[in-house]
N, C-alpha and C positions, 0 to 999 in steps of 0.2 A: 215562663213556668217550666218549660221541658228541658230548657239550655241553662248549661252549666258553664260555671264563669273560668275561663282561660288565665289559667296563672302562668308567668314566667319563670324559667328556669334561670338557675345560675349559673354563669358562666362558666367553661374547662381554666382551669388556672395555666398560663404560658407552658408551652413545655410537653404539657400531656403527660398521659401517664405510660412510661416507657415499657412496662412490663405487656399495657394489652397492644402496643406495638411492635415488640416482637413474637406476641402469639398469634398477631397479623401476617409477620412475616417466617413464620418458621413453614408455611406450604410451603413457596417458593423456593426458598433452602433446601428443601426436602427434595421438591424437584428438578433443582441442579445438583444436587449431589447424586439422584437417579441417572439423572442423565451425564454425570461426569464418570458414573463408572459402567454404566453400558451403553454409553457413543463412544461417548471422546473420547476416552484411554485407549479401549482396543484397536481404537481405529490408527491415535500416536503408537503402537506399540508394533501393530500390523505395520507403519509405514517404514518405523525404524528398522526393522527386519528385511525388510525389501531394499530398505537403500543399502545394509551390511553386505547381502548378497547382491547388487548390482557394482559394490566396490570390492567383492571378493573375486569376481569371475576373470580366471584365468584361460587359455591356450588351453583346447580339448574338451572341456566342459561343454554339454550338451545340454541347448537352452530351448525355451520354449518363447516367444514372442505374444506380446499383447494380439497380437494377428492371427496367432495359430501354427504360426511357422514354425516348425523346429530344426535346429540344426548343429554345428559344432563348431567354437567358437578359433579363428586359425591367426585373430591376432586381437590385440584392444589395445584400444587408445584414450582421448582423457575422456570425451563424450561419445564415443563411436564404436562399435564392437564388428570384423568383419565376422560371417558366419556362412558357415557352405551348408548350403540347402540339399546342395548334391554334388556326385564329382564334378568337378572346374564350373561349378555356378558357386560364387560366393557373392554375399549383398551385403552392405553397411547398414549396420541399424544402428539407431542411438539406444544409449543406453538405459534408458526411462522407459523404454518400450520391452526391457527382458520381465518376462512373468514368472518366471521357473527355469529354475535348474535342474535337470531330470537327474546329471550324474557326472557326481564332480571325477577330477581327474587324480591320479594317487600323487602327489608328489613323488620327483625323479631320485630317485634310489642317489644314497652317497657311493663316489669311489670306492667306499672301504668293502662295499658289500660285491662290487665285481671284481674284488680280488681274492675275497676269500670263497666268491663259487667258482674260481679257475681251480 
């Protein structure tokens, strides 16, 4: 008298319906495209800048070391930078390890211009 009789539904036709499957999936979407432009990118864009300037660093440039170290850079090679800490202490760092470049060095003046300040 109280229970009411249980009909059956009808089946989803194969396939489903594609429209409320992508309003399923547009959070998800939504949250990697959040996270593709304030993780990921910056983070690719921070790394490519670091590697420019760890294949820039020339003879006199004064560096800063993941460590703390700082010092001036008196030769490099393909993964190895030496650097003097102080007079006649100089240490090999790799190169993965420079953090900063405090201050690059001017490129060496052409011939032409010490002939025309004689």
């Amino acid at each position: 008298m109280f229970i009411s009789n249980a009909y059956a539904q009808t089946a989803a036709a194969p396939g489903g319906d594609t429209g409320a499957m992508l309003i399923g999936l547009a959070p998800y979407l939504l949250i990697f495209v959040v996270f593709y432009f304030l993780l990921i990118r910056p983070q690719q864009q921070a790394r490519k800048r670091h590697m420019e300037m760890i294949a820039n660093l020339k003879k006199g440039d004064v560096v800063v070391t993941s460590g703390g170290l700082i010092g001036k850079v008196k030769s490099v090679a393909d993964d190895e930078v030496r650097v003097e800490l102080a007079p006649n202490t100089d240490v090999r760092v790799v190169r993965g390890t420079i953090a900063e470049v405090r201050s690059k060095t001017d490129p060496a003046p052409a011939n032409d211009s010490k002939a025309s300040a004689s």
